[in-house]
C-alpha positions in Angstrom: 0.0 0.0 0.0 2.6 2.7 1.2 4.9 1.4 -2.3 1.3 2.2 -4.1 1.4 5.7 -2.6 4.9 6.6 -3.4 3.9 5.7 -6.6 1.1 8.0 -6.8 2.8 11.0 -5.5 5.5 10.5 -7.8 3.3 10.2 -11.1 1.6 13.5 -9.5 4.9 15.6 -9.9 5.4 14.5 -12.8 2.0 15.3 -14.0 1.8 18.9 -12.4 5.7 19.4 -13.9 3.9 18.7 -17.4 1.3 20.9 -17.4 3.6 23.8 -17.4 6.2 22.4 -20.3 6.1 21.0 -23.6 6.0 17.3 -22.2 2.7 17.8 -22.2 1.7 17.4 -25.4 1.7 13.3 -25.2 -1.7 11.3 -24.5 -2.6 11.8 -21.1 -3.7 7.7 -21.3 0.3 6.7 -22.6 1.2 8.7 -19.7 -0.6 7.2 -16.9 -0.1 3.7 -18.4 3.7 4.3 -19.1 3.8 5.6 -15.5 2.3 2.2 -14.0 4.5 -0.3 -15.8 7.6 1.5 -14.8 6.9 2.5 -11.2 6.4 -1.4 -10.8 9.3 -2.2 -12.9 11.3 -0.3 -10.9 9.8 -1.0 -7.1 10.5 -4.5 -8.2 14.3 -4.0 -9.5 14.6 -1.4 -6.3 13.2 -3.6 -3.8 15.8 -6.6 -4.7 18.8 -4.4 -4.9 18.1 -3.3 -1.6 17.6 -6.8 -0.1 21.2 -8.0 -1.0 22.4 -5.0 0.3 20.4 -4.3 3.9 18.1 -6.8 4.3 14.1 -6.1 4.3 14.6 -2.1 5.6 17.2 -2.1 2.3 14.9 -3.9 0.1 12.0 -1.3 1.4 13.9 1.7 0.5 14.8 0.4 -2.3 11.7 -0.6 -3.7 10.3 3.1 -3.0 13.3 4.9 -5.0 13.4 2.6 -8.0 9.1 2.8 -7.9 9.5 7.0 -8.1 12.6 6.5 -10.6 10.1 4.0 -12.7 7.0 6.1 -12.5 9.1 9.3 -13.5 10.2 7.5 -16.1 7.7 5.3 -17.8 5.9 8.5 -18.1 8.4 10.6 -20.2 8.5 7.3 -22.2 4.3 7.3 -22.4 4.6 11.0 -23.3 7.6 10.5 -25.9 5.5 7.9 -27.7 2.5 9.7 -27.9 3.5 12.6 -28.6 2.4 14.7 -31.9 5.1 15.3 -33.7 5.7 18.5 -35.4 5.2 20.2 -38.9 7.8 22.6 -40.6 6.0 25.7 -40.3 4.6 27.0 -43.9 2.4 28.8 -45.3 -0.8 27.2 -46.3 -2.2 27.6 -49.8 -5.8 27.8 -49.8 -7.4 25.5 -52.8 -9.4 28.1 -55.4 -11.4 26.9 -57.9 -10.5 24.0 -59.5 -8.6 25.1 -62.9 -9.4 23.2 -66.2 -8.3 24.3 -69.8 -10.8 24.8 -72.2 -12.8 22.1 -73.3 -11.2 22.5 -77.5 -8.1 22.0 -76.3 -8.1 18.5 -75.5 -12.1 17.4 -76.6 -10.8 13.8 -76.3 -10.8 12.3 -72.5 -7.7 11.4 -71.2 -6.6 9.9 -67.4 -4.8 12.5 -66.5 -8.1 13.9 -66.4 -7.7 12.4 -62.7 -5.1 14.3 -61.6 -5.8 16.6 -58.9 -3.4 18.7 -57.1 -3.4 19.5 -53.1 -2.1 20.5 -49.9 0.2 23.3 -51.6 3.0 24.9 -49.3 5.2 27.6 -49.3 8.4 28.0 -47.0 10.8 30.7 -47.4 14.2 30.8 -45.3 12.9 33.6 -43.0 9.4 32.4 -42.7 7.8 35.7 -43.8 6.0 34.4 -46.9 7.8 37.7 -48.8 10.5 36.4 -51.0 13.2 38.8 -50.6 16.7 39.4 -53.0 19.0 36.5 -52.5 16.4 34.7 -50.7 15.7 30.9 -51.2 12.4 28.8 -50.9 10.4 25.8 -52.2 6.8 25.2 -53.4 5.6 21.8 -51.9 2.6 19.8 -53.0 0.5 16.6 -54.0 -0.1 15.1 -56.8 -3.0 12.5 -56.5 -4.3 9.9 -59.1 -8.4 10.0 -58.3 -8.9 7.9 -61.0 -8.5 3.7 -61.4 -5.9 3.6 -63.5 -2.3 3.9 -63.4 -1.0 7.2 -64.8 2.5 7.4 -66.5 5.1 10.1 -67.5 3.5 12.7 -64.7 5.0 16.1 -65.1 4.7 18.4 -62.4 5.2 22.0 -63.3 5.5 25.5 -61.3 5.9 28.6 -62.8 6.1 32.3 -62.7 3.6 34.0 -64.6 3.9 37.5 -64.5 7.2 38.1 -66.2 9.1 39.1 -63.1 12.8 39.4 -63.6 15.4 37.4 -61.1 12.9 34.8 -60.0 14.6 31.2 -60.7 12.6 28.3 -60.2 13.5 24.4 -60.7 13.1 22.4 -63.9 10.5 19.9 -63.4 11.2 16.1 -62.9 8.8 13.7 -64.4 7.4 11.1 -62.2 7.6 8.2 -63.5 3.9 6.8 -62.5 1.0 7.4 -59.7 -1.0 4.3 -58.9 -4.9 4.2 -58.7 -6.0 6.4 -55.1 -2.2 7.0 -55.0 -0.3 10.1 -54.7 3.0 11.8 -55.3 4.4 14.4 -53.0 7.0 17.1 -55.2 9.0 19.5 -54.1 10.0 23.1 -56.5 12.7 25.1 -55.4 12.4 28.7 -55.9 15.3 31.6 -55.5 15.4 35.2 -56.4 18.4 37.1 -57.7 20.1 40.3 -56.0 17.7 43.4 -56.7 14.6 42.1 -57.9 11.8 44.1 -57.5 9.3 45.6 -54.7 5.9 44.1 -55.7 3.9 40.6 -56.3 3.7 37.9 -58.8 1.8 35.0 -59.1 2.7 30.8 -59.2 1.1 28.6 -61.0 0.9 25.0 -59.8 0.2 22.8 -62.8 0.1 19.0 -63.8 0.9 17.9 -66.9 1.8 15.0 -69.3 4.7 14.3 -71.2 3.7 16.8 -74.2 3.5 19.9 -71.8 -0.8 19.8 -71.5 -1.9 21.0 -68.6 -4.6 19.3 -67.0 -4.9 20.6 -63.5 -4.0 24.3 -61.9 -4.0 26.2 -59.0 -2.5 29.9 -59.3 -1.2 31.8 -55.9 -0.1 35.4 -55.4 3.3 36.2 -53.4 5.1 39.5 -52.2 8.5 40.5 -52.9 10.6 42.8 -51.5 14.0 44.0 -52.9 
C-alpha cells in the first residue's frame, strides 16, 4: 500500500511538472499507463537491490526509490510515444477553384483527367511568406491519381507567370507513374536574384503529361521585397 502511494505521488509531480512544459503534449492515457509499468518495474528491480544489500529495511527503501525513478520515467516514455510530432511551419495555400483548360483544347478524354493537385506549401528561409533578393524557398505539393488507372510520365510544373525578372525556379522532374488512389508528393525550389523588384507575382501550380498539357492548376499570389 505505502509502495502504491509513493507511486502515486511520484506520477503526480510528474504530471503537475507537465502541465507547465512542452512534455505535455503526449496522451494523457500513454502517460498514466507508461507511469504504471515502470513504477512497478522499478519497485520490483529497487526492492531486490536493496535486499542483498540491507536486508528487508534495504529492500523497502529500495523498492520506494526505484518505484518514483520508474513512475518518473515510464511517463516521459508514455509521453515521448504519444506525442504529436511536429510540422515545418509554412504557409498554407488555400485551394481556389478548381482550374481546367478549355474544353477544345483536348475534346478527347484522357486519365490524366484524374489528376488533382493539393495540400500546396510555401516555406521561405525567414518564414515571412515575402520572397526577398537572394532569398531561397520551395513550393511543396501533391499530386493524386483520383482515377483507377495507373497514370504514367506525370509532369509536375510550377511557374512564374507575371514576367518578373530574377525569380529562378526548378526544372520539373517527371514522375515516373502514380498508382490508382495513389499520390506523389513534389518539391520546386524557388530563389530570387540580388535586386529584384518591390511588388507581387503570381505561381502557378500545374500537372501535366509528357507533351507539356496542362490538366490541373491552382495559381497563388506572393510579395517580394528588394
Amino acid at each position: 500500500m505505502k509502495k502504491c502511494f509513493v507511486g502515486f505521488l511520484a506520477l503526480v509531480a510528474v504530471c503537475s511538472g507537465c502541465g507547465t512544459s512542452q512534455m505535455a503534449s503526449g496522451d494523457p492515457g500513454a502517460i498514466f499507463a507508461g507511469a504504471a509499468i515502470g513504477g512497478n518495474v522499478g519497485g520490483a528491480i529497487g526492492g531486490l537491490i536493496g535486499d542483498n544489500n540491507g536486508g528487508w529495511r534495504g529492500g523497502y527503501r529500495g523498492s520506494a526509490i526505484g518505484t518514483i525513478i520508474g513512475t518518473i520515467a515510464g511517463a516521459a516514455i508514455g509521453n515521448a510515444v504519444s506525442a504529436p510530432k511536429q510540422e515545418e511551419y509554412s504557409y498554407r495555400i488555400e485551394r481556389t477553384e478548381t482550374c481546367k483548360p478549355k474544353p477544345e483544347a483536348y475534346p478527347a478524354p484522357s486519365v490524366f483527367d484524374n489528376l488533382r493537385i493539393r495540400n500546396i506549401r510555401f516555406i521561405d528561409d525567414d518564414r515571412d511568406h515575402i520572397i526577398t533578393s537572394g532569398e531561397s524557398s520551395k513550393v511543396i505539393f501533391e499530386i493524386m491519381n483520383e482515377g483507377n488507372q495507373t497514370i504514367y510520365n506525370v509532369v509536375p510544373m510550377v511557374t512564374e507567370i507575371t514576367g518578373m525578372k530574377r525569380i529562378y525556379i526548378s526544372p520539373p522532374v517527371m514522375v515516373e507513374q502514380i498508382a490508382p488512389r495513389n499520390g506523389v508528393k513534389y518539391t520546386a525550389n524557388i530563389s530570387a536574384g540580388d535586386r529584384i523588384k518591390t511588388g507581387d507575382i503570381t505561381i502557378r501550380v500545374a500537372v501535366a503529361d509528357g507533351n507539356g498539357q496542362q490538366y490541373d492548376w491552382q495559381e497563388f499570389s506572393l510579395s517580394t521585397r528588394r
